[in-house]
BALOBA-1460 file (C-alpha; in Angstrom, 3 decimals):
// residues 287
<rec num="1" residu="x" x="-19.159" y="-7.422" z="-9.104"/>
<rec num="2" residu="x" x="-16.079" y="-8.276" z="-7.221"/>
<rec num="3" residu="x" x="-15.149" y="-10.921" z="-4.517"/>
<rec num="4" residu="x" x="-12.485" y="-10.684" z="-3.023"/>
<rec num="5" residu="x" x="-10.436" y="-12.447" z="0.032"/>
<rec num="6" residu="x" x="-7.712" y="-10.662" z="2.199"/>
<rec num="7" residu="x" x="-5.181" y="-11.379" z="4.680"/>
<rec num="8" residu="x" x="-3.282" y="-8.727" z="7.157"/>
<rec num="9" residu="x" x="-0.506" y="-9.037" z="9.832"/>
<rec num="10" residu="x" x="1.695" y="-7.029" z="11.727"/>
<rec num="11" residu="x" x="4.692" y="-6.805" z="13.984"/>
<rec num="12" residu="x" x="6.607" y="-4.889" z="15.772"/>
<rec num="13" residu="x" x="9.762" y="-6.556" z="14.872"/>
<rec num="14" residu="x" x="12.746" y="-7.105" z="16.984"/>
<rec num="15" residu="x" x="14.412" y="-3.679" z="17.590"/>
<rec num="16" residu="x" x="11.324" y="-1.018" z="17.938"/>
<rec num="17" residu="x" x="9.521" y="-0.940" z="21.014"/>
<rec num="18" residu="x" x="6.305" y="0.625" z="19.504"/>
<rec num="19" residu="x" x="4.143" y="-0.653" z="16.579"/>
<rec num="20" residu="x" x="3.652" y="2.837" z="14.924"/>
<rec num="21" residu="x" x="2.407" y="1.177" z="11.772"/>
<rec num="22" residu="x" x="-1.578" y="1.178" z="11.191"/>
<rec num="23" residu="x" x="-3.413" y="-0.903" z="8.897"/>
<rec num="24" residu="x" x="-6.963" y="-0.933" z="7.335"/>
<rec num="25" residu="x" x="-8.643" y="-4.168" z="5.347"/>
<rec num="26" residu="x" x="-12.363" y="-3.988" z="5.351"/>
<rec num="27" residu="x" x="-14.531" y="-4.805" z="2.041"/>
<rec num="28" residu="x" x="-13.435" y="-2.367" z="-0.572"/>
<rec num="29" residu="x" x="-10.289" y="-0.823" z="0.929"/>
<rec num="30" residu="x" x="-7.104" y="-2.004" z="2.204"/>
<rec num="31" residu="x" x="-4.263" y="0.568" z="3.283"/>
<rec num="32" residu="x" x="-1.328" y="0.521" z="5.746"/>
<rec num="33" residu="x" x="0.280" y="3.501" z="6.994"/>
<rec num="34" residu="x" x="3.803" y="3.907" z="8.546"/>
<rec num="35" residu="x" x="4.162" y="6.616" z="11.423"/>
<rec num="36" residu="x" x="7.412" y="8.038" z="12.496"/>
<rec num="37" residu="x" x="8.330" y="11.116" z="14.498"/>
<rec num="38" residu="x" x="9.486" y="9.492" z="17.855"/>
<rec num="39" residu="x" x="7.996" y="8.781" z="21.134"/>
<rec num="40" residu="x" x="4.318" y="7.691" z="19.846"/>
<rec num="41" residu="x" x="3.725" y="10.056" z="17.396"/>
<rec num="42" residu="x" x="4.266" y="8.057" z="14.457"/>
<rec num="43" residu="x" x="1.609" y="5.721" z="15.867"/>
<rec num="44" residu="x" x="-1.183" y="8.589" z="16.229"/>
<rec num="45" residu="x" x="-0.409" y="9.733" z="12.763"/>
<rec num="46" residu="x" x="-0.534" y="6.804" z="11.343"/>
<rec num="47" residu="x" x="-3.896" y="5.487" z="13.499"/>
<rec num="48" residu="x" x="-5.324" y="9.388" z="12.183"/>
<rec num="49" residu="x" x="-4.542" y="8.331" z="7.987"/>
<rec num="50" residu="x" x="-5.991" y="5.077" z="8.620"/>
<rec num="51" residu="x" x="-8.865" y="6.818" z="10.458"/>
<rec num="52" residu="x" x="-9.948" y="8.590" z="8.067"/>
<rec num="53" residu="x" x="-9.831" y="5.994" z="5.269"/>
<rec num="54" residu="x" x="-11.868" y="3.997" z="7.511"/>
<rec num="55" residu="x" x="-14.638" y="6.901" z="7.102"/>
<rec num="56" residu="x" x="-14.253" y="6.994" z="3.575"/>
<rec num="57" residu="x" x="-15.099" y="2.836" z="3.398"/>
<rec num="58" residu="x" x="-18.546" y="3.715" z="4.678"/>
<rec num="59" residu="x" x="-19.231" y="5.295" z="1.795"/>
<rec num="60" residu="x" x="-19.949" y="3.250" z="-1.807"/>
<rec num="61" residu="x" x="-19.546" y="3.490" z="-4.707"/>
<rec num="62" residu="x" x="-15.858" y="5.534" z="-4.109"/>
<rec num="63" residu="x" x="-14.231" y="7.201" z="-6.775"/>
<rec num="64" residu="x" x="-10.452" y="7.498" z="-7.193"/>
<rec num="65" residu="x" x="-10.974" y="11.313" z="-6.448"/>
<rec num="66" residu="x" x="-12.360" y="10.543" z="-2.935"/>
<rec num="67" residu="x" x="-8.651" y="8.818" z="-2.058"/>
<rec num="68" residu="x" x="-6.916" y="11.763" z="-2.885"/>
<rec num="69" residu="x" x="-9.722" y="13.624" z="-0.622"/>
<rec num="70" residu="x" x="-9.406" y="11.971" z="2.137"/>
<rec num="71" residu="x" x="-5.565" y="12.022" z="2.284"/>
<rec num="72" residu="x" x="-5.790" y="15.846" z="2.160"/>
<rec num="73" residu="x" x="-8.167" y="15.388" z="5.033"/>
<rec num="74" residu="x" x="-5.945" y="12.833" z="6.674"/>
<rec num="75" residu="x" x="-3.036" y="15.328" z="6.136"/>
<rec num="76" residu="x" x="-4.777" y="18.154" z="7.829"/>
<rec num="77" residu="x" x="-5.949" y="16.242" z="10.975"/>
<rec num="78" residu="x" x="-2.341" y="15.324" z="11.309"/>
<rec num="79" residu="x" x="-1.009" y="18.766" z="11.080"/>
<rec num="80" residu="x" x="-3.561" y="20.074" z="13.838"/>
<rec num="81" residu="x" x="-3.058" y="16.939" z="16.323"/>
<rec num="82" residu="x" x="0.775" y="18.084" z="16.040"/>
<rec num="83" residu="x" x="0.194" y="21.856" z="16.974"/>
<rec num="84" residu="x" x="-1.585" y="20.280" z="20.262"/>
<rec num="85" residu="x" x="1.380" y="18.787" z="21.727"/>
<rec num="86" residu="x" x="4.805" y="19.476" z="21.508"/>
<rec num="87" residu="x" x="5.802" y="15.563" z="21.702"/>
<rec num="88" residu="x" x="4.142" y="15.322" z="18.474"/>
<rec num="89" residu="x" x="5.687" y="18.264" z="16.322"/>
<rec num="90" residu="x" x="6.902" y="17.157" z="13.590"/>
<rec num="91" residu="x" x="5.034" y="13.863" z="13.142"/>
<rec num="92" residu="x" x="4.324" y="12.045" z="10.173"/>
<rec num="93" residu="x" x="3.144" y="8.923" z="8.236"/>
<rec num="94" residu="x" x="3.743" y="7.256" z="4.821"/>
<rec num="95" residu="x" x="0.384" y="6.015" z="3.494"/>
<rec num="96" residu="x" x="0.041" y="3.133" z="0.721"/>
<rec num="97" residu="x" x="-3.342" y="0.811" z="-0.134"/>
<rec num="98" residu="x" x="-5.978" y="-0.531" z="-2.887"/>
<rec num="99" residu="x" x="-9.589" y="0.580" z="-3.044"/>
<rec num="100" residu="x" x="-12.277" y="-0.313" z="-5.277"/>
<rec num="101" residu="x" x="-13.255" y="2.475" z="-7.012"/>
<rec num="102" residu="x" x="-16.203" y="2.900" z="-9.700"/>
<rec num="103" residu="x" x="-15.392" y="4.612" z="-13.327"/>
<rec num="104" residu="x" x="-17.013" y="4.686" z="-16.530"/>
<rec num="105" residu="x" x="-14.963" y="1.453" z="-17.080"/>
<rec num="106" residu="x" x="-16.651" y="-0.466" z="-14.592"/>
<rec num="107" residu="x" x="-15.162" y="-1.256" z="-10.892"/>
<rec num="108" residu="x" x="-11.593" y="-0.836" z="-11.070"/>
<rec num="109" residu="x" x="-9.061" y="-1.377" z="-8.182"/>
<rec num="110" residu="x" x="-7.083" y="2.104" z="-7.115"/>
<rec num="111" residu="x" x="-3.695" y="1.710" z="-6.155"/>
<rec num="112" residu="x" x="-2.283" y="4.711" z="-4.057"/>
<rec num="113" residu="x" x="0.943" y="5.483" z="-2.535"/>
<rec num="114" residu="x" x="2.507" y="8.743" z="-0.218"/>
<rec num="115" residu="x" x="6.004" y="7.982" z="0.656"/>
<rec num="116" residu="x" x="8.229" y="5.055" z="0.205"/>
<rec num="117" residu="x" x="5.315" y="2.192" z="1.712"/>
<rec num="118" residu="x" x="4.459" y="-0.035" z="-1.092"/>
<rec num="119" residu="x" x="1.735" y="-1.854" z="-3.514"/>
<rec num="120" residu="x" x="3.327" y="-4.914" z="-5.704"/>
<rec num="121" residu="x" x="0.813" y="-7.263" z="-7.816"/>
<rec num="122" residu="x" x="1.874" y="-10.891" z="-8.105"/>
<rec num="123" residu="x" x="0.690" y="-12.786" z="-11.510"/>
<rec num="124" residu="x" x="1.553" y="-15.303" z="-14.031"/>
<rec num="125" residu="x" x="3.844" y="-15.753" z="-11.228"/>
<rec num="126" residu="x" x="5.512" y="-12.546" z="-11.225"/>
<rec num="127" residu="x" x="6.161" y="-10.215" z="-9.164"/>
<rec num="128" residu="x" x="5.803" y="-6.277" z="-9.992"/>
<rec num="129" residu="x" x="5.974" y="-3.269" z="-7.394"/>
<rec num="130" residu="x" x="2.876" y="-0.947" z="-9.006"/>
<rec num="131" residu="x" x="4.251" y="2.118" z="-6.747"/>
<rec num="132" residu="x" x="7.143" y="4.180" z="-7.123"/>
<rec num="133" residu="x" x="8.603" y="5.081" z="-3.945"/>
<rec num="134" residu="x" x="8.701" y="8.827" z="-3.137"/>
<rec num="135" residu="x" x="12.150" y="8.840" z="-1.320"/>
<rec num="136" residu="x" x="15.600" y="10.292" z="-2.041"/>
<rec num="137" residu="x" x="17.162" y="6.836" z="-3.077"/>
<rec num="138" residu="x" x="14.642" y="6.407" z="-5.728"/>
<rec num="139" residu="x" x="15.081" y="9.947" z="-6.815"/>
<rec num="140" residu="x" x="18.979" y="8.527" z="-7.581"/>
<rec num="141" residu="x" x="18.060" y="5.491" z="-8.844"/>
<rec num="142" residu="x" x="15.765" y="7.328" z="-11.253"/>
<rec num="143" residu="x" x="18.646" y="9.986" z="-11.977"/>
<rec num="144" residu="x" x="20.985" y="6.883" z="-13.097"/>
<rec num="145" residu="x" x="22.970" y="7.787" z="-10.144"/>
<rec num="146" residu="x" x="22.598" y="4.894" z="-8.070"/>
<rec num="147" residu="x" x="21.824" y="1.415" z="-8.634"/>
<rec num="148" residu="x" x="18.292" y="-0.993" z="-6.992"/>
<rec num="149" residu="x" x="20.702" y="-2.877" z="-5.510"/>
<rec num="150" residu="x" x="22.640" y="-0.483" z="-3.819"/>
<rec num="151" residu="x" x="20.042" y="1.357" z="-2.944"/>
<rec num="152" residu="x" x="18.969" y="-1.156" z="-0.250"/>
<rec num="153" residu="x" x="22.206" y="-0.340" z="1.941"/>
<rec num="154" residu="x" x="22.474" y="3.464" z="1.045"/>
<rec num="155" residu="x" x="22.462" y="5.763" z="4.252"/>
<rec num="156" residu="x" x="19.821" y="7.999" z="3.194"/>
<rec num="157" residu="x" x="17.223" y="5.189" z="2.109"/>
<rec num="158" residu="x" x="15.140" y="6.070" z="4.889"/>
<rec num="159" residu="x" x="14.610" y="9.427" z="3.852"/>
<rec num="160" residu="x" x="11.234" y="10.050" z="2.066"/>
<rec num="161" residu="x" x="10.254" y="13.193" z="-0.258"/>
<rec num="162" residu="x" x="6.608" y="12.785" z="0.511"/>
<rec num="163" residu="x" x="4.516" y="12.426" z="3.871"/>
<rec num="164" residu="x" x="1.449" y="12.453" z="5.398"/>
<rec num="165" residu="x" x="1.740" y="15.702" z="8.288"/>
<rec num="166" residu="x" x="3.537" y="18.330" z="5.621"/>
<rec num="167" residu="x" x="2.710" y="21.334" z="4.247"/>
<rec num="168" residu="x" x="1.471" y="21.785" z="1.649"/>
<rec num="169" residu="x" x="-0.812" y="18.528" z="2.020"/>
<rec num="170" residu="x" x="0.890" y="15.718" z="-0.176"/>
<rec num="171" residu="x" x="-0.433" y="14.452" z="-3.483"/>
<rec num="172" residu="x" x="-1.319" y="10.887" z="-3.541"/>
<rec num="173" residu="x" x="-0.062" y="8.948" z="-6.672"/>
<rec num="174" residu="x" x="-3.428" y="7.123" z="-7.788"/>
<rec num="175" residu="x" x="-2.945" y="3.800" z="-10.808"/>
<rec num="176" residu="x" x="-5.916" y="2.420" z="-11.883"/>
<rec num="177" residu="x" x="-5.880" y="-1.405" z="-12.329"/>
<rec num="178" residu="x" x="-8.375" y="-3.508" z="-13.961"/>
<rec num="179" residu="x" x="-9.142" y="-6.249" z="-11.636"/>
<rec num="180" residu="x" x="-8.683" y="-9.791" z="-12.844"/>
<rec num="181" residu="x" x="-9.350" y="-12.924" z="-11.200"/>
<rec num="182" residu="x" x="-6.455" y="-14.673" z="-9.544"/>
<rec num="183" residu="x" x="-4.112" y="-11.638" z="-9.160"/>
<rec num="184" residu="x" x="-3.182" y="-10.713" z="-5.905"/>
<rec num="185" residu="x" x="-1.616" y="-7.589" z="-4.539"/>
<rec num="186" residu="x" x="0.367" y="-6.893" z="-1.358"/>
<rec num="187" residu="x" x="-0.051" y="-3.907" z="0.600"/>
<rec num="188" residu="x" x="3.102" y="-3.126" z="2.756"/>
<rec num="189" residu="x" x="5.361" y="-0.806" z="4.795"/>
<rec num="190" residu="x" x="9.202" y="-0.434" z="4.251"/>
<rec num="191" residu="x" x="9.771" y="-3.057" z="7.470"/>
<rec num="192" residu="x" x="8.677" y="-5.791" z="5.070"/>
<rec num="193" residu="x" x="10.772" y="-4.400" z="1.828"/>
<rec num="194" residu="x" x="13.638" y="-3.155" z="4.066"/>
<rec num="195" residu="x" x="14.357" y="-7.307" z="5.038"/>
<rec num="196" residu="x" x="12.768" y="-9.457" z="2.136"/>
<rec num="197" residu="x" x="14.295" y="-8.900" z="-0.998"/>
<rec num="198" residu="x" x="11.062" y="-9.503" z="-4.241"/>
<rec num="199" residu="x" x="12.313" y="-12.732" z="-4.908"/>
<rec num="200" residu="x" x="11.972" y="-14.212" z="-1.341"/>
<rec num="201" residu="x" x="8.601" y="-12.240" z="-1.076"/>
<rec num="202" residu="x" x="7.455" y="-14.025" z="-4.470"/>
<rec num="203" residu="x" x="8.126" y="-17.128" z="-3.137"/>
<rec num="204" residu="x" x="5.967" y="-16.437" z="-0.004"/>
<rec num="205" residu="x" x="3.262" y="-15.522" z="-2.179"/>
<rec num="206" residu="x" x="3.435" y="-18.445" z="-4.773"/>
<rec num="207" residu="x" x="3.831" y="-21.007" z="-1.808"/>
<rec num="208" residu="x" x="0.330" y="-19.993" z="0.236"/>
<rec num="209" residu="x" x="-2.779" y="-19.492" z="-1.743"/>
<rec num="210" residu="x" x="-4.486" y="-18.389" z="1.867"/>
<rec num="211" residu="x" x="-4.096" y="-14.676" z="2.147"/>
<rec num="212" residu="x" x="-3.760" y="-14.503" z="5.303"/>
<rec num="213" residu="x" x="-1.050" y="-17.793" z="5.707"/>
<rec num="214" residu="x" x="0.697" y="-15.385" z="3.571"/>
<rec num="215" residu="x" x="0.307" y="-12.385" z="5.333"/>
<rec num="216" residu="x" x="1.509" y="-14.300" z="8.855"/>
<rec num="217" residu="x" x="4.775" y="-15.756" z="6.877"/>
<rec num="218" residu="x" x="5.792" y="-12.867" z="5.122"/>
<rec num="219" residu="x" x="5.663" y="-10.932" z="8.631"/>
<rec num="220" residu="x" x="7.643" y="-13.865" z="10.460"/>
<rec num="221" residu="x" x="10.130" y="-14.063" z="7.681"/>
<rec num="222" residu="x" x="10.959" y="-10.302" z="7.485"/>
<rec num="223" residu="x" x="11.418" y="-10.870" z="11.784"/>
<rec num="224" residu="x" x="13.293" y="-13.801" z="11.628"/>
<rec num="225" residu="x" x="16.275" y="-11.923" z="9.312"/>
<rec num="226" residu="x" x="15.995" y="-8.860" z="10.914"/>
<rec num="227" residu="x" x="12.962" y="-7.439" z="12.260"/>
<rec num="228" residu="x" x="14.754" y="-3.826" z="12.167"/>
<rec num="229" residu="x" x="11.588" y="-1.998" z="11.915"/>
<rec num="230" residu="x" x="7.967" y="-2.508" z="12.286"/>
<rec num="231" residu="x" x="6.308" y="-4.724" z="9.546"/>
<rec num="232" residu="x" x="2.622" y="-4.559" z="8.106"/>
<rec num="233" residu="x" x="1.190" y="-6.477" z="5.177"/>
<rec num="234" residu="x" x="-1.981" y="-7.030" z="3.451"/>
<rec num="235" residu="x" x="-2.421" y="-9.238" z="1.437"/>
<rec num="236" residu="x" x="-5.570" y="-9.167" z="-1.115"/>
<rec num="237" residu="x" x="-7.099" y="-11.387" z="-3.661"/>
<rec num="238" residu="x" x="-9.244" y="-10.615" z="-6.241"/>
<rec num="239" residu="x" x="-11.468" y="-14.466" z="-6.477"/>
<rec num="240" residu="x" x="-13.959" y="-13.434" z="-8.858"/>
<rec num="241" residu="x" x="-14.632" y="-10.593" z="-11.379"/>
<rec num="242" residu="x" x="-18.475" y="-11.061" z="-13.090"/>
<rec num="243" residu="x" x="-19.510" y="-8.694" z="-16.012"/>
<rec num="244" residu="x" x="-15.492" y="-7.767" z="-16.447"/>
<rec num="245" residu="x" x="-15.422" y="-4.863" z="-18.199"/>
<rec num="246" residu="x" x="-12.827" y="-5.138" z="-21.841"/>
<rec num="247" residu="x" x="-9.612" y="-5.004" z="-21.155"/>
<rec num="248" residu="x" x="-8.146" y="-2.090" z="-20.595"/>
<rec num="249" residu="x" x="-4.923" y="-0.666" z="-22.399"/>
<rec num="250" residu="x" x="-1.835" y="1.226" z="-20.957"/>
<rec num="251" residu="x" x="-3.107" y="5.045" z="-21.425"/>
<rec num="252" residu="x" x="-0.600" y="6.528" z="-19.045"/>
<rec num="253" residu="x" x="3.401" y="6.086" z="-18.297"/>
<rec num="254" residu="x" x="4.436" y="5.213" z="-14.896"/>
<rec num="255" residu="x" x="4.980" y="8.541" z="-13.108"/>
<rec num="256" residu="x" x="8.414" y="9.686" z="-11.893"/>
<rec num="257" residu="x" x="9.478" y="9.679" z="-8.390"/>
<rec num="258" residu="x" x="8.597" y="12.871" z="-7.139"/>
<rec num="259" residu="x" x="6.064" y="13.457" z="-9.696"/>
<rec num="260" residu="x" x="2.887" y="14.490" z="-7.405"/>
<rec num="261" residu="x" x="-0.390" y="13.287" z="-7.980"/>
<rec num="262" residu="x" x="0.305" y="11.263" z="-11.235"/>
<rec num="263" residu="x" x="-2.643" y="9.187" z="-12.198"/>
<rec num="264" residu="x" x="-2.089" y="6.228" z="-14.480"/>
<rec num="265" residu="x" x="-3.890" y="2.955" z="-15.474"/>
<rec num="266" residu="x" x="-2.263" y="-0.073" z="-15.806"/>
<rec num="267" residu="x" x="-2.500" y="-3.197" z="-18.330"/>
<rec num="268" residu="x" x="-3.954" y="-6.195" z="-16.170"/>
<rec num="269" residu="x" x="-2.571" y="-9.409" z="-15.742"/>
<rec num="270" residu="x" x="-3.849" y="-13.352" z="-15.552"/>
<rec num="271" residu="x" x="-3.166" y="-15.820" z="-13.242"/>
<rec num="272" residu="x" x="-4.887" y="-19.131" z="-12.277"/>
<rec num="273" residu="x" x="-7.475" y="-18.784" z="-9.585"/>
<rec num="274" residu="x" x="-6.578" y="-19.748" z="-6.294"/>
<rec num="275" residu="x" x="-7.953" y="-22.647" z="-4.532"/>
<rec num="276" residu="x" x="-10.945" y="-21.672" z="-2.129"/>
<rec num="277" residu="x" x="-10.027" y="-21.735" z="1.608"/>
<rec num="278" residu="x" x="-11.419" y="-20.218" z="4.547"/>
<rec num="279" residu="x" x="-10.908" y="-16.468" z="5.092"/>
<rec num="280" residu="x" x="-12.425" y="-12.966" z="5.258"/>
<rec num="281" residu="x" x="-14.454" y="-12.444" z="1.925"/>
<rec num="282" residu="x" x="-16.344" y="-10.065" z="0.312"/>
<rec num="283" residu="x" x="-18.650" y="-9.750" z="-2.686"/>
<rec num="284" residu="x" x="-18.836" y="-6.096" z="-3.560"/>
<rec num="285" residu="x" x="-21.913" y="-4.905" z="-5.549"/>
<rec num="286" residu="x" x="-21.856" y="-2.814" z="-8.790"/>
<rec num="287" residu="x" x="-21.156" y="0.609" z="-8.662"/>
């Protein structure tokens, strides 16, 4: 049984004059999608992804195959809500988010990514990016070509290789965490990652143990230095883990960029529990 605590914020930052990011955080799933396409299309696709994930949280226990589901189902209301308008040919969302997910190891936490929106996990007071962005920078960083650093700045780092609103419908990477009490993960689209470099997001996280003071800064932060595009974060913490589950070794390597629908679990992590404050909580039952 899980309890967790969660945070979210949003903004439309400084530049954009729509929001077309969307963002889910109800007990048991937490996802944020980034639209684009122009005019408001990238805010209907991204409203129709997090639609449909919002379906899938009314149904328990959820397996890691249902995420992968319902973004082919996300994917395909997309493509038909294009062919209905011409304003919205072409339209198109990255997707990103946790769920809790039941396996024969107990409740684990599913990390999934589309696209170059992103999932880190901060513990022992680290920082680590679980997702691998699916977007033609990354596919040169990964080739040796091009450098982290410089990939920030290059002209084609808003280019992504995978999208909600393609054909064929876009594999999902899913990572299987164990959860562990006292790590926390941060859910977030490019707007937040495009401004705030890991160590100034670290030092967000490390400095508010409320998930949702954390949320608010992070978004005001990536604003106040920019606020180029539209930022969305969640931020989630996993309080209390009861009748863990032994821990669970590496069984897969990290998939490539560009390698669709790799599934992998990952080692877990410790960190000290945070102190208790006000915000949303849930206790999730067995699956």
């Amino acid at each position: 049984m899980l309890t967790l605590r969660w945070g979210s914020a949003t903004d439309v930052g400084r530049v954009r004059t729509l929001n077309e990011d969307s963002l889910l955080a109800v007990p048991g799933l937490f996802v944020v999608a980034d639209g684009m396409g122009g005019h408001a299309a990238g805010e209907v696709a991204s409203q129709l992804a997090v639609a449909e994930f919002a379906r899938l949280a009314e149904q328990a226990p959820m397996r890691a195959e249902d995420l992968t589901e319902t973004v082919r189902r996300a994917n395909e209301h997309i493509l038909s809500a294009s062919a209905e308008r011409d304003d919205r040919l072409g339209m198109g969302t990255t997707l990103t988010g946790v769920g809790v997910v039941g396996s024969e190891q107990g409740e684990q936490l599913a990390v999934f990514n589309v696209g170059d929106s992103r999932v880190y996990r901060f513990t022992e007071g680290k920082l680590g990016q679980l997702t691998v962005d699916h977007s033609a920078v990354q596919e040169l960083v990964d080739a040796g070509r091009l450098t982290a650093q410089a990939a920030r700045s290059h002209p084609r780092r808003n280019v992504v290789t995978r999208s909600l609103g393609s054909h064929p419908s876009p594999a999902p990477d899913v990572w299987l965490v164990r959860p562990v009490a006292g790590d926390r993960f941060l859910v977030c689209s490019d707007g937040l990652t495009g401004e705030l470099e890991d160590p100034a997001i670290a030092e967000v996280l490390a400095a508010n143990p409320d998930p949702q003071a954390a949320a608010d800064q992070l978004v005001s932060q990536a604003v106040a230095v920019g606020g180029h595009d539209n930022v969305t974060v969640v931020v989630l913490d996993v309080v209390e883990v009861l009748a863990a589950e032994p821990s669970l070794q590496q069984t897969a390597a990290m998939p490539a960029a560009g390698q669709a629908g790799a599934t992998a679990v990952l080692p877990s992590g410790e960190l000290p529990l945070p102190p208790t404050v006000p915000m949303p909580t849930a206790t999730l039952p067995p699956s």
